[in-house]
C-alpha positions in Angstrom: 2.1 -23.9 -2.5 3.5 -21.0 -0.6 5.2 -18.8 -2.3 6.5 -16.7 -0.1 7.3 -13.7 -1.7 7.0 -11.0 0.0 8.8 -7.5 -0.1 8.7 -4.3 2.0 9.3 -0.8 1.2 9.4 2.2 3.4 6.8 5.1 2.7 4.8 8.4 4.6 1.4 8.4 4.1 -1.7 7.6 6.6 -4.4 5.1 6.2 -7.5 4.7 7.8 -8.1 1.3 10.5 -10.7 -0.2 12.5 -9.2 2.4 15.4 -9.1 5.7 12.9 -6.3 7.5 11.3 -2.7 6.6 11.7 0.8 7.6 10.3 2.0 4.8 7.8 5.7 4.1 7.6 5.9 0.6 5.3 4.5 -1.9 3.0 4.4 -4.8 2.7 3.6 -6.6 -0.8 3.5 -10.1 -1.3 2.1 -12.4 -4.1 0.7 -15.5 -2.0 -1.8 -17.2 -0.2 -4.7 -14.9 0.4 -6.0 -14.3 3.8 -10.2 -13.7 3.2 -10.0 -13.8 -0.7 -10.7 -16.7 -2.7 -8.2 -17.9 -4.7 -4.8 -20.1 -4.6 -2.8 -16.8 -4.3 -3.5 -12.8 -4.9 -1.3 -9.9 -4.4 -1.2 -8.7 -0.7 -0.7 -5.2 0.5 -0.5 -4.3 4.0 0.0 -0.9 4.6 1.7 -1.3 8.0 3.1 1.1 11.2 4.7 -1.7 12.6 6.0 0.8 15.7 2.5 1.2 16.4 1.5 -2.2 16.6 -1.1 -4.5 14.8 -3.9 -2.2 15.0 -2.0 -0.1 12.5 -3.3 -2.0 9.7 -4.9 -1.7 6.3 -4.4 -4.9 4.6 -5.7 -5.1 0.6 -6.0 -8.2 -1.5 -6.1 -8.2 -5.1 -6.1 -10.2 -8.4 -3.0 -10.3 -10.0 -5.2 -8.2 -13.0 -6.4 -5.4 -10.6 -3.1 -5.2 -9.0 -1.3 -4.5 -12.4 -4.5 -2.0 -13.3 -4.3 -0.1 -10.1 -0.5 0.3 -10.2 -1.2 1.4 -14.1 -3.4 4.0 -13.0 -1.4 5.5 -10.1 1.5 6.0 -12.2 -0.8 7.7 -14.5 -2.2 9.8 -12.2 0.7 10.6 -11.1 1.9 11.3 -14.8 -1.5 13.4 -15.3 -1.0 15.4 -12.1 3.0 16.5 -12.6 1.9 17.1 -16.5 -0.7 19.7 -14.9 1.4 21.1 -13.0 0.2 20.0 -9.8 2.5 17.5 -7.9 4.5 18.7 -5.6 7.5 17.3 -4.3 7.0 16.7 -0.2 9.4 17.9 2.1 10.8 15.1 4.2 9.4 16.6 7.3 5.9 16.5 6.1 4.8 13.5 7.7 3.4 14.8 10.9 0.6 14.4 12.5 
């Protein structure tokens, strides 16, 4: 059964595709059918410019277990890098390239 669930969120970053670097701008996370990985359903992340066409693509499929994990440990790192005193706060401007 499809579940389509699916939810996008704005962000800046850059991934890495089959045609180099690129600026991201959204993602898109959904908990359904998996496209290459087998099982019934996994969480989904495409990390998407959608401006820039399909090319600008970095698509991810997880367990629902090593998506919980992996979001566990970003917000740690996170945690473990503004406890250090290293996270910065980026300007909204930053995202140029």
């Amino acid at each position: 059964m499809c579940t389509m669930l699916t939810l996008q969120t704005k962000i800046e970053g850059c991934g890495k595709g089959a045609k180099g670097w690129f600026n991201l701008r959204e993602a898109n996370v959904s908990y359904d059918h998996p496209f290459h990985f087998h099982l019934d359903h996994s969480l989904n992340i495409d990390f998407v410019n959608e401006a820039a066409g399909p090319s600008a693509r970095v698509a991810v499929e997880l367990t629902p277990e090593a998506a919980r994990q992996l979001a566990m440990t970003i917000l740690a790192t996170l945690d473990k890098a503004e406890e250090d005193g290293f996270l910065e706060e980026t300007p909204a401007h930053a995202h140029s390239h």
